[in-house]
C-alpha positions in Angstrom: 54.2 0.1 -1.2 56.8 -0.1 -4.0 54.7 -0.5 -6.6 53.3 2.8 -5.8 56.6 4.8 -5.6 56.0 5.8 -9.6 52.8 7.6 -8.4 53.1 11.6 -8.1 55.0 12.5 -5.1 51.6 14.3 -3.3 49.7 11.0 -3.6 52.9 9.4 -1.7 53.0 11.8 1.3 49.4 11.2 1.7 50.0 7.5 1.9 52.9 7.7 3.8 51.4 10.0 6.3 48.4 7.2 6.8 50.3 4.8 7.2 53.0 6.5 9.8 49.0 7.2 12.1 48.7 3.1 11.4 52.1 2.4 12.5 51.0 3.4 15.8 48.1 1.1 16.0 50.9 -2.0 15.2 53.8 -0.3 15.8 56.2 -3.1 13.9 56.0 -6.2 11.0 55.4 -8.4 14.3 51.7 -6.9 15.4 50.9 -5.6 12.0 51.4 -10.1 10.4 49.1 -11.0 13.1 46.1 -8.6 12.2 46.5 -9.6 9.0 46.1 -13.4 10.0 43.3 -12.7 12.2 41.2 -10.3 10.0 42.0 -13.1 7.3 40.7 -15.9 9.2 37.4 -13.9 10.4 36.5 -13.3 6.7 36.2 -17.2 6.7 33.6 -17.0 9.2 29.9 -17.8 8.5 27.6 -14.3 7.9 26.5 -13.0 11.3 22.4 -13.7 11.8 20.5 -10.3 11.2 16.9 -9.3 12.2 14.9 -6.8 10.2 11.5 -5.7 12.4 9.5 -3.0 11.2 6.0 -1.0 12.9 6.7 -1.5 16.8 4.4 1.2 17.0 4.9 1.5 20.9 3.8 -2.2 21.9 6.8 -2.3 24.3 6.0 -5.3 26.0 5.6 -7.7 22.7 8.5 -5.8 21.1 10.8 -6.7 24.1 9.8 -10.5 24.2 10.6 -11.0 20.8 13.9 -9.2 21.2 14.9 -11.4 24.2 13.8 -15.0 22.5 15.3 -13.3 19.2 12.1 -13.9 17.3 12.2 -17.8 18.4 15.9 -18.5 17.1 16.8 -19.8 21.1 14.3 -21.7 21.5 14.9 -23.5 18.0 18.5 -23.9 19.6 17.3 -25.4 23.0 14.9 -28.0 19.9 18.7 -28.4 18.3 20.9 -29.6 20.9 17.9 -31.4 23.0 15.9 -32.8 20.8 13.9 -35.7 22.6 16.3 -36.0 25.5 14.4 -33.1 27.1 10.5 -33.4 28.0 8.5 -29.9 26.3 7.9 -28.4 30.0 12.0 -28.6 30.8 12.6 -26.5 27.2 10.1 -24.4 28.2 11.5 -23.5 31.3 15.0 -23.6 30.0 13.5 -21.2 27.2 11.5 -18.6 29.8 15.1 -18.7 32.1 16.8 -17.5 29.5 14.3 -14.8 28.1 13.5 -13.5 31.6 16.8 -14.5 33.9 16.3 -12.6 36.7 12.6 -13.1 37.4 12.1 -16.8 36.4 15.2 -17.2 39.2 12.8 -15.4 41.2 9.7 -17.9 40.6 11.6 -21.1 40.9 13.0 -20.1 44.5 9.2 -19.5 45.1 8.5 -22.8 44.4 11.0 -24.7 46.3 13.0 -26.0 43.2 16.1 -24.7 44.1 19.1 -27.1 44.9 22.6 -27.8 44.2 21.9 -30.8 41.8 18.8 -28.1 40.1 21.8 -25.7 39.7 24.4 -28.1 38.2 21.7 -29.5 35.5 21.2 -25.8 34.8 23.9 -24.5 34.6 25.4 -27.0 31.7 22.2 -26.8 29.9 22.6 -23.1 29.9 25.9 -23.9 28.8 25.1 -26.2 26.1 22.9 -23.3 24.4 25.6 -20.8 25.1 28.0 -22.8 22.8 25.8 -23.4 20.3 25.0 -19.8 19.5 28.8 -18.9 19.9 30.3 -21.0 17.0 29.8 -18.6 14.3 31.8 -15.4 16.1 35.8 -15.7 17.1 36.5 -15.8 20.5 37.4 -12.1 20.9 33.9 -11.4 20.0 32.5 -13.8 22.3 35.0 -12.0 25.2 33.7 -8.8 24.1 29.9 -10.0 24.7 30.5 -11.5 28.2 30.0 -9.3 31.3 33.8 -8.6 33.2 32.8 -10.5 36.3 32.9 -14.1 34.4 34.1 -13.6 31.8 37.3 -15.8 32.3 34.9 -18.5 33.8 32.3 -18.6 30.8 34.8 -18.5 28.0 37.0 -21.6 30.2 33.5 -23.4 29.9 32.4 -22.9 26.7 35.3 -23.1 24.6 36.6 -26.8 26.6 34.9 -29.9 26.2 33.8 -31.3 28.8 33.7 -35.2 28.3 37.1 -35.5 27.3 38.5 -37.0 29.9 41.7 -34.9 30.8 39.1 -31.7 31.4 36.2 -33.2 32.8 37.5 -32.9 36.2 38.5 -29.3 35.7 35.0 -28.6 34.1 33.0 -30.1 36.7 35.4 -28.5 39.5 34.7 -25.2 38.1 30.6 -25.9 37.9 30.9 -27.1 41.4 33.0 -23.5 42.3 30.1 -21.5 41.3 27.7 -23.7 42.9 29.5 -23.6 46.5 30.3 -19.8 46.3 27.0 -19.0 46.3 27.8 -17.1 42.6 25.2 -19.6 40.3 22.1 -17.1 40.3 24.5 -14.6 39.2 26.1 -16.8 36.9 22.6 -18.2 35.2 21.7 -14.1 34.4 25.4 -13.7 33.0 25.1 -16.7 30.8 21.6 -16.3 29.9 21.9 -12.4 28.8 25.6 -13.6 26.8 22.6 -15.8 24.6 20.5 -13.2 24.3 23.5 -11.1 22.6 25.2 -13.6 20.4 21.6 -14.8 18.8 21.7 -11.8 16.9 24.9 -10.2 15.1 22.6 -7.2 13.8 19.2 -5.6 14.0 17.3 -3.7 11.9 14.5 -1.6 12.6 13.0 -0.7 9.7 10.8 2.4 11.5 7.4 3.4 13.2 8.4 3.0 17.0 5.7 5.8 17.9 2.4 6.0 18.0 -0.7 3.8 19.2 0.8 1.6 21.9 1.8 3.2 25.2 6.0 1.9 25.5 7.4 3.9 22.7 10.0 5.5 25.2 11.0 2.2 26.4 11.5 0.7 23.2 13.9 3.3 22.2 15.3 3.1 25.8 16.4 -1.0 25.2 17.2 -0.1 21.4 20.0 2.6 23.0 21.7 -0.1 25.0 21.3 -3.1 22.1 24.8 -4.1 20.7 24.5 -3.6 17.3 21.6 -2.0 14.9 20.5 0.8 12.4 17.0 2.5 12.1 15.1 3.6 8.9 12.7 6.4 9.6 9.2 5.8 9.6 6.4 8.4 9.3 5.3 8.4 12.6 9.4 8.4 14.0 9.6 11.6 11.9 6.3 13.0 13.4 8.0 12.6 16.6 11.5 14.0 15.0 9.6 16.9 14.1 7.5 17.9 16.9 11.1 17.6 19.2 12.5 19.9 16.6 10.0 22.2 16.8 7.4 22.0 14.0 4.1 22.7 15.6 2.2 20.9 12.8 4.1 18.3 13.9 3.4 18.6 17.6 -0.2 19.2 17.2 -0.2 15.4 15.2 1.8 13.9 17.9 -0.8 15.3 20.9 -4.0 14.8 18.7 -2.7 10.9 18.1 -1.9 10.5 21.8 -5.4 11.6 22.8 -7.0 9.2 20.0 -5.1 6.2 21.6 -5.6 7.1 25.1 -1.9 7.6 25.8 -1.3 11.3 27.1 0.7 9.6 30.0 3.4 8.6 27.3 3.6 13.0 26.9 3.4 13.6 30.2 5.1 11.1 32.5 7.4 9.7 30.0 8.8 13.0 28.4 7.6 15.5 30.6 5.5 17.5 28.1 3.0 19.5 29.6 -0.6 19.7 28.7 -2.1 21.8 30.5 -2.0 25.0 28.5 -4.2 22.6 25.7 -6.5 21.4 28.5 -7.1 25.2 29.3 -8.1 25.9 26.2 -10.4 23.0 25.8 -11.9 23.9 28.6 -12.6 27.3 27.8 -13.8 26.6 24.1 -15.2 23.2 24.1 -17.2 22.2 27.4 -20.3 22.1 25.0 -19.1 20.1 22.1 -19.8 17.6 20.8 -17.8 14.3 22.2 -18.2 11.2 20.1 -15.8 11.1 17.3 -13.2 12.5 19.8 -13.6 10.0 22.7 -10.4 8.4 22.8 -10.3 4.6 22.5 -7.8 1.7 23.9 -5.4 2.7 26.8 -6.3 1.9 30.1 -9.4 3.9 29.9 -11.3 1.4 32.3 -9.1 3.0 35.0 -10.3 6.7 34.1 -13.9 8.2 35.2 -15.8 9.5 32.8 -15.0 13.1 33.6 -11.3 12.2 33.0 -12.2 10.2 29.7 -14.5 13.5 28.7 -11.9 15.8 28.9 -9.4 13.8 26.7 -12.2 14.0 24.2 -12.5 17.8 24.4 -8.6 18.3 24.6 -8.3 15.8 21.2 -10.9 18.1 19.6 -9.2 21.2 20.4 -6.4 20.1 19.0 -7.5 18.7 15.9 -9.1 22.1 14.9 -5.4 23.6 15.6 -3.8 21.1 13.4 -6.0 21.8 10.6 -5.3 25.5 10.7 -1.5 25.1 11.9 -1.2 22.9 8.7 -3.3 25.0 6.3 -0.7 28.3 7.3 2.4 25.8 6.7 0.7 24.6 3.2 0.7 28.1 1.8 3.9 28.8 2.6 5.1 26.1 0.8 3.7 26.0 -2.5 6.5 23.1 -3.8 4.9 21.2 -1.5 1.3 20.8 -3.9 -1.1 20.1 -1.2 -3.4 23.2 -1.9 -6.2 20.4 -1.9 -5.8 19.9 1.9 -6.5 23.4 2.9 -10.3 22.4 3.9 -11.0 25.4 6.5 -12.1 27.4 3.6 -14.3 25.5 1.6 -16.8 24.8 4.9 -20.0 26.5 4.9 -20.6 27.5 8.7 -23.8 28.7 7.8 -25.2 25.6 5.8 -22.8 23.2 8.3 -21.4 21.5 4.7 -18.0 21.0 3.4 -16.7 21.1 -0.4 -14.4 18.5 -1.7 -13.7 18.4 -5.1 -16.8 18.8 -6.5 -18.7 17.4 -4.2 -20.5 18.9 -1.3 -21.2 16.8 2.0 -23.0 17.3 5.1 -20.7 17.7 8.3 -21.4 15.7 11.8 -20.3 18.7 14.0 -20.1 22.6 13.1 -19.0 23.5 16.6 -16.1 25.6 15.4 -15.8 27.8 18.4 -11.9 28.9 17.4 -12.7 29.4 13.3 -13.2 33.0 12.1 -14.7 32.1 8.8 -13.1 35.0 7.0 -9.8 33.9 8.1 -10.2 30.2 9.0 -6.7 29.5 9.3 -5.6 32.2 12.0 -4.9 31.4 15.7 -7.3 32.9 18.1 -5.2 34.8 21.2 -5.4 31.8 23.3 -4.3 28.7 20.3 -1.3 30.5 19.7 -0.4 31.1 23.7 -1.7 27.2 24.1 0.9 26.0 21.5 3.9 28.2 22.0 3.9 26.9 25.6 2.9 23.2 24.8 6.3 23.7 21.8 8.7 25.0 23.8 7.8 21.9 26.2 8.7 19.6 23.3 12.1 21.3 22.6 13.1 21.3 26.5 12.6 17.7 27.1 15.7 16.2 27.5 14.6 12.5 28.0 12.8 13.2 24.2 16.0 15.4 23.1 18.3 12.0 23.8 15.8 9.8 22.3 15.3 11.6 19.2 19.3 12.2 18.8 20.0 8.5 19.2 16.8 7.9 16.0 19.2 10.8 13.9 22.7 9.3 15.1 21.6 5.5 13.9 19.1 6.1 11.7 18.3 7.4 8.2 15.5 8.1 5.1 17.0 4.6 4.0 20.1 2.2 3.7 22.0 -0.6 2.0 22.8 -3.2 4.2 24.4 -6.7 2.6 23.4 -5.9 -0.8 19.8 -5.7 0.9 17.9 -2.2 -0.1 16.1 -1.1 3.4 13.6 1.5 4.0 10.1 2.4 6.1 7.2 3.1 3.3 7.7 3.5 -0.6 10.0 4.5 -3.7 7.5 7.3 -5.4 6.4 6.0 -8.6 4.5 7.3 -11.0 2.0 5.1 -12.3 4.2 3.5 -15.6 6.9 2.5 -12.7 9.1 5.8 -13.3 10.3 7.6 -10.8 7.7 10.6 -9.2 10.5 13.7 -8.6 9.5 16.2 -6.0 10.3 19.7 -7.1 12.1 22.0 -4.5 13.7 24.8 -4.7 13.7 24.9 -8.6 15.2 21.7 -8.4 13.7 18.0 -8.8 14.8 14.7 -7.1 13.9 11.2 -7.4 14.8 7.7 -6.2 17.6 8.2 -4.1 18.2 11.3 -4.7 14.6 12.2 -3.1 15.7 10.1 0.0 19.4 11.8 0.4 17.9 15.2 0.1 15.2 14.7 2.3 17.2 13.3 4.9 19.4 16.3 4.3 16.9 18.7 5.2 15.5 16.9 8.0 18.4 17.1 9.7 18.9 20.5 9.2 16.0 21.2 11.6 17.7 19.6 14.7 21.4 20.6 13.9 21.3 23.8 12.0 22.1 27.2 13.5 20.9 28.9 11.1 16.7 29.4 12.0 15.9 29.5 8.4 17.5 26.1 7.1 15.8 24.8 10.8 12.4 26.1 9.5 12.8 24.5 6.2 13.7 21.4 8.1 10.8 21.4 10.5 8.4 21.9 7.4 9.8 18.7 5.2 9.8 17.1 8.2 5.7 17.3 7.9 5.7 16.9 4.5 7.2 13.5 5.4 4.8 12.2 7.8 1.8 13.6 5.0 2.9 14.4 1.5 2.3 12.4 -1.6 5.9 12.3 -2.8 7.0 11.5 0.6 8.8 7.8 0.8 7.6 7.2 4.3 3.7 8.2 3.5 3.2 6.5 0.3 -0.5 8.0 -0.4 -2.4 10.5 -2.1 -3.4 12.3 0.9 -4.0 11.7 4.5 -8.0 11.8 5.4 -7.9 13.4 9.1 -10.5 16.1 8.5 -13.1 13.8 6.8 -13.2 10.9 9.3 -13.4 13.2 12.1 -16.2 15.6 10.5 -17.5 14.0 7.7 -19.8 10.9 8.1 -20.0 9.6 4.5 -16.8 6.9 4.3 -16.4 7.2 0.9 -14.3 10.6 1.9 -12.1 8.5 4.2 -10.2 6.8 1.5 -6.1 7.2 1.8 -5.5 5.8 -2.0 -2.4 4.5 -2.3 0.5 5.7 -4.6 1.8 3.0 -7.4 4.5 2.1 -6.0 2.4 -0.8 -3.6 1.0 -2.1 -7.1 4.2 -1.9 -9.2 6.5 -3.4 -6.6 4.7 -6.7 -8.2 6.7 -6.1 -11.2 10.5 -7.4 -11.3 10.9 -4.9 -14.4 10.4 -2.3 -11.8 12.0 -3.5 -9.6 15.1 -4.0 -11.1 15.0 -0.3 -12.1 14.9 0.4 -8.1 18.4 -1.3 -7.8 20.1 -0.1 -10.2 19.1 3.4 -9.3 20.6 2.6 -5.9 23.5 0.6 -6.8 22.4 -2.9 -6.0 23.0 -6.3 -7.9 19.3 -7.6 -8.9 20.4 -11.0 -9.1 21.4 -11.1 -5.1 19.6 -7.7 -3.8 16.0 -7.1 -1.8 14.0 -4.4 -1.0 12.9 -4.8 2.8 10.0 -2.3 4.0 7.0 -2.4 6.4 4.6 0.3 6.9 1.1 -1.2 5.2 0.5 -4.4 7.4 0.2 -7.2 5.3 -3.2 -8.5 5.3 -2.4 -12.3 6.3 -6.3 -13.0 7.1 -7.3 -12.0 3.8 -4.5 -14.2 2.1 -1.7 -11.7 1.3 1.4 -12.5 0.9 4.6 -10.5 2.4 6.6 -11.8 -0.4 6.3 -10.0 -4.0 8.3 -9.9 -7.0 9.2 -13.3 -7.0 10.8 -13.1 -3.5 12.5 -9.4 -4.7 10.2 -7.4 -2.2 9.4 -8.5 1.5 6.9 -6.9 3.7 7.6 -7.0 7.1 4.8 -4.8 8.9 2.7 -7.8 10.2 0.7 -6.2 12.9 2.6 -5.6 15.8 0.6 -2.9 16.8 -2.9 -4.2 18.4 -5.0 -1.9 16.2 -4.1 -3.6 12.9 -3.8 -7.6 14.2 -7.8 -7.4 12.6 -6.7 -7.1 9.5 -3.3 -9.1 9.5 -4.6 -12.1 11.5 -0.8 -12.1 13.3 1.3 -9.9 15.7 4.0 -8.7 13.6 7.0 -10.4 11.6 10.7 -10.7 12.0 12.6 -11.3 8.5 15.1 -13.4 10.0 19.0 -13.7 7.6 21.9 -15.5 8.3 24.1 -17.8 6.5 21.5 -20.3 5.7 19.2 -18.2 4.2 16.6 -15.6 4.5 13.1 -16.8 6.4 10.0 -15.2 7.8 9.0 -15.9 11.5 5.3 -14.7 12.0 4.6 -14.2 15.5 1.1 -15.0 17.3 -0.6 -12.0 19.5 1.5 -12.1 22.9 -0.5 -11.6 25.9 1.5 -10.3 28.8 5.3 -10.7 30.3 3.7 -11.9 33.3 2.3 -14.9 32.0 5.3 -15.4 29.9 7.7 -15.8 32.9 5.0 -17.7 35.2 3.2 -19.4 32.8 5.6 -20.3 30.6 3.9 -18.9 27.2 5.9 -18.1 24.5 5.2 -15.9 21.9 4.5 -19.0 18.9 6.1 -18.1 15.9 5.8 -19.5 12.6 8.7 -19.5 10.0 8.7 -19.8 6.3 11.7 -20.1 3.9 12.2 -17.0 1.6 15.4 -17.8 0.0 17.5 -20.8 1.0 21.5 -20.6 0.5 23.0 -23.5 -1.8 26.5 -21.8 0.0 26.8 -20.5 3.1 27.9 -17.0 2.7 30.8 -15.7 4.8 32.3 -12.4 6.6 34.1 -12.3 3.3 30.8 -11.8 1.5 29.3 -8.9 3.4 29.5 -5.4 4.0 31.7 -5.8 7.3 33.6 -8.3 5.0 34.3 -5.4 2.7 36.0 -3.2 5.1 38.1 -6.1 6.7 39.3 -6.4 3.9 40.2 -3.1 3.2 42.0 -3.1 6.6 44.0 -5.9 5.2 45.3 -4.2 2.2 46.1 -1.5 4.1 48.2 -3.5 6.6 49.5 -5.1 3.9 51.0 -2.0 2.3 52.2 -0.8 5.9 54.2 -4.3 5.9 55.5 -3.3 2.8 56.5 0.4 4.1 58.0 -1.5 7.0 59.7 -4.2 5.2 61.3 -1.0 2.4 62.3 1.4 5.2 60.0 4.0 4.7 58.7 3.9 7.4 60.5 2.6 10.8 59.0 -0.2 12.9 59.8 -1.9 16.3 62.2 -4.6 15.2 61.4 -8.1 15.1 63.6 -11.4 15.2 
């Protein structure tokens, strides 16, 4: 502190009053020395291992398998430490008992495997993993991850060795405890679970938990109790964001995709949104209509009769034709938004049953329109606007969907900087020379990160505003993100709905994509992203999924000469045809950076009972000549912040300004 006493006398309060809150943290030079120490010694540590996982898109059962093997890391451990001394059918079940504790427990009781000597080999296997995946955290953090009831036991076992001959007794003695108390089932969940949790020092989803698979709500329900992660938004998250906020475009998305996918029981069971109100009006407009584009497909439709399966497909139709006029009013009352060329409504000819686009005139599949005045296409008949007022105010009274979408906003964002990594869902809008696209708004234009930050601005405005106007203008972005061509999450020219449902001739059905999936080839281009967002080029990434990488057709995730990595590798069911695998996990710690490509998972059941793992296959990125520590990383950054100021409070202690509890 005394070389700061010639600074003016304001700036010196303002120190002296932060230190004087920090005194009371460590309240004398005694407490204050040893936080120094420690935080010193923890910057020494290897990097923590992150994750980055991107397009769940609701497959909750493959999602939570490769969260619980951590995308193969454990079972590479169990490979590590055992090597040949193990036979395959032991790792695997040592591999499945850690995944799946408590029911694999379950199915070896079943089987009569069970015994004291079964427990004891166990038990220091587990044990044996256990300290392997520990060595890279300080012992308070291991503490921190053990559950209350053992922890003394597990960190007594994992931090003693147990052949040296003074503590093998003790070791043993305290195996045998567990073993005799009747506390080893118990103790095999603990121990497993405490793997689980150390694999991983930090997740990253990098967005699109909604939409197609059926377990989006449990997803989000195993991300809210996860130790440690951040979220970037994805289009189909926002969607969701959206439709919670309010935004009936947005709702009308969300049911309409539900209904494609065969997963209204996701709406109604899982958030309690009800339907009914939109099943009304399908019934009363569309009993005639015509079914087949609207006939929902995957889901557990072999469980439904056909009646059930027919009135989805009327329900979907009736809420298609509401999105298209709830999205045509929203379009012309935002004219920064530029999407004139989506309002479609209009440029049908009921009479002829054809549609105008561009210059181009095309035949359409159905012209049952029952709800479309032609002189005023985009108006709400009497029983739309009653059907969606009730269906929104649903949406905004769910609380199950009002904690789920306040956990996305409270750990998520448009994008982030993470390690000198650059993270986000879809794109950086580009124009097609690699410059940045700016979206006008408000007689003001933003690009690169400025688009993201005022974007993310806005959106939040919709859920935590009080003032209804800055919620509307909220609730409308939040549509433009999920569809406009300057949106970062979207990343195309325009989104096809109306022609693929109404227009048979595929060459309408095209969703080009903007430059940015072409330029992010070029390192010139990329190097303009960084600096634009503050990042060294020499040690920085860009990390993004949305467009599934098309494996099968020989694409690669990695571009720009290892600058860009894709990480949308199918995890969702309805791409695996075009990426040939069942999703990625970019996998960085303090070896490296590698990719782990996952094989198509079949079920949990047949992962615990048969034994099948999800087979992933790992390729090197970027290989570390020296292993980067705590000191090197954004945590590392703050530590050491904390140390200067500790250091300056042991200065204000050891000069008297400041009083502290006397030491010898």
């Amino acid at each position: 502190m005394s070389e700061n006493l010639n600074l003016p006398y304001s700036q010196i309060t303002r120190d002296i009053d932060y230190l004087a809150l920090l005194s009371k943290q460590f309240p004398g030079i005694a407490s204050a020395s040893t936080e120094v120490i420690n935080l010193s010694a923890i910057l020494n540590l290897p990097k923590g291992t992150e994750h980055f996982i991107s397009d769940i898109h609701g497959e909750w059962e493959s999602f939570n398998h490769v969260i619980r093997n951590a995308s193969g890391v454990i079972r590479n451990k169990i490979d590590i430490i055992f090597g040949n001394t193990l036979m395959e059918s032991e790792k695997k079940t040592l591999a499945t008992l850690i995944y799946y504790p408590d029911q694999k427990l379950e199915d070896i009781e079943k089987d009569g495997r069970m015994s004291e000597e079964w427990y004891r080999i166990t038990l220091f296997r587990l044990l044996q993993v256990c300290k392997l995946v520990s060595t890279k955290y300080t012992r308070s953090k291991v503490r921190k991850a053990m559950p209350k009831d053992f922890a003394y036991i597990l960190e007594e076992l994992i931090h003693e060795n147990e052949t040296m001959l003074n503590k093998a007794e003790y070791y043993n003695r305290i195996i045998d405890s567990i073993i005799e108390l009747d506390r080893a089932k118990a103790f095999i969940v603990a121990i497993s679970e405490v793997i689980q949790r150390l694999a991983v020092d930090r997740l990253h989803i990098l967005g699109d938990i909604f939409d197609r698979g059926d377990g989006a709500d449990l997803v989000i329900d195993s991300l809210m109790k996860y130790h440690s992660l951040d979220f970037t938004w994805g289009n189909h998250d926002i969607l969701w964001m959206g439709a919670a906020a309010g935004s009936r475009s947005c709702i009308a998305n969300v049911v309409r995709i539900q209904a494609r996918y065969d997963n209204l029981d996701v709406l109604e069971d899982s958030y309690g949104i009800n339907l009914m109100p939109l099943i009304q009006l399908a019934m009363d407009y569309y009993s005639d209509t015509k079914l087949d584009k609207f006939m929902p497909r995957g889901g557990n439709l072999g469980e439904k009769s056909q009646k059930e399966i027919e009135m989805i497909a009327r329900m979907h139709k009736a809420v298609a034709v509401l999105q298209f006029k709830l999205e045509g009013q929203l379009i012309m009352e935002n004219p920064d938004f530029h999407m004139e060329e989506r309002l479609l409504l209009d440029k049908i000819d009921y009479e002829q049953g054809t549609i105008r686009l561009g210059d181009e005139v095309y035949p359409l599949n159905d012209t049952h329109f029952p709800t479309i005045d032609p002189n005023e296409p985009y108006r709400l008949t009497e029983e739309e606007e009653w059907a969606i007022s009730r269906v929104t105010q649903s949406f905004k009274n769910s609380n199950r969907l009002d904690e789920h979408i306040r956990f996305l906003f409270s750990k998520g964002s448009m994008y982030m900087t993470f390690n000198g990594n650059l993270l986000f869902h879809g794109c950086i809008p580009l124009k097609p020379d690699g410059s940045f696209m700016g979206l006008t708004f408000e007689g003001k234009t933003y690009e690169g990160r400025a688009a993201f930050r005022k974007f993310e601005q806005i959106a939040r405005m919709a859920y935590f505003s009080r003032n209804e106007v800055e919620r509307k203008k909220g609730r409308d972005i939040m549509w433009y993100l999920w569809c406009g061509e300057k949106s970062p999450l979207f990343g195309k020219k325009r989104m096809t709905t109306f022609e693929r449902y109404f227009v048979d001739d595929k060459t309408t059905h095209t969703e080009e994509k903007t430059p940015y999936f072409d330029l992010r080839e070029r390192e010139d281009v990329i190097r303009n992203i960084f600096v634009d967002f503050g990042l060294n080029y020499e040690s920085a990434h860009i990390i993004n999924g949305h467009v599934p990488v098309k494996v099968r057709k020989g694409e690669s995730p990695i571009k720009a000469n290892g600058k860009v990595i894709v990480i949308d590798g199918g995890f969702a069911k309805a791409y695996q045809k075009e990426t040939g695998i069942a999703g990625y996990t970019l996998i960085y710690n303090s070896h490296g950076m590698h990719l782990a490509s996952h094989e198509p998972f079949e079920n949990t059941e047949k992962a615990i009972m048969d034994e099948k793992d999800i087979l992933s296959t790992s390729t090197i990125v970027e290989h570390t000549h020296s292993r980067p520590l705590i000191a090197d990383t954004d945590i590392g950054a703050e530590l050491k912040t904390q140390i200067s100021d500790l250091k300056q409070l042991l200065d204000a202690y050891q000069s008297g300004l400041i009083k502290g509890v006397a030491t010898k």
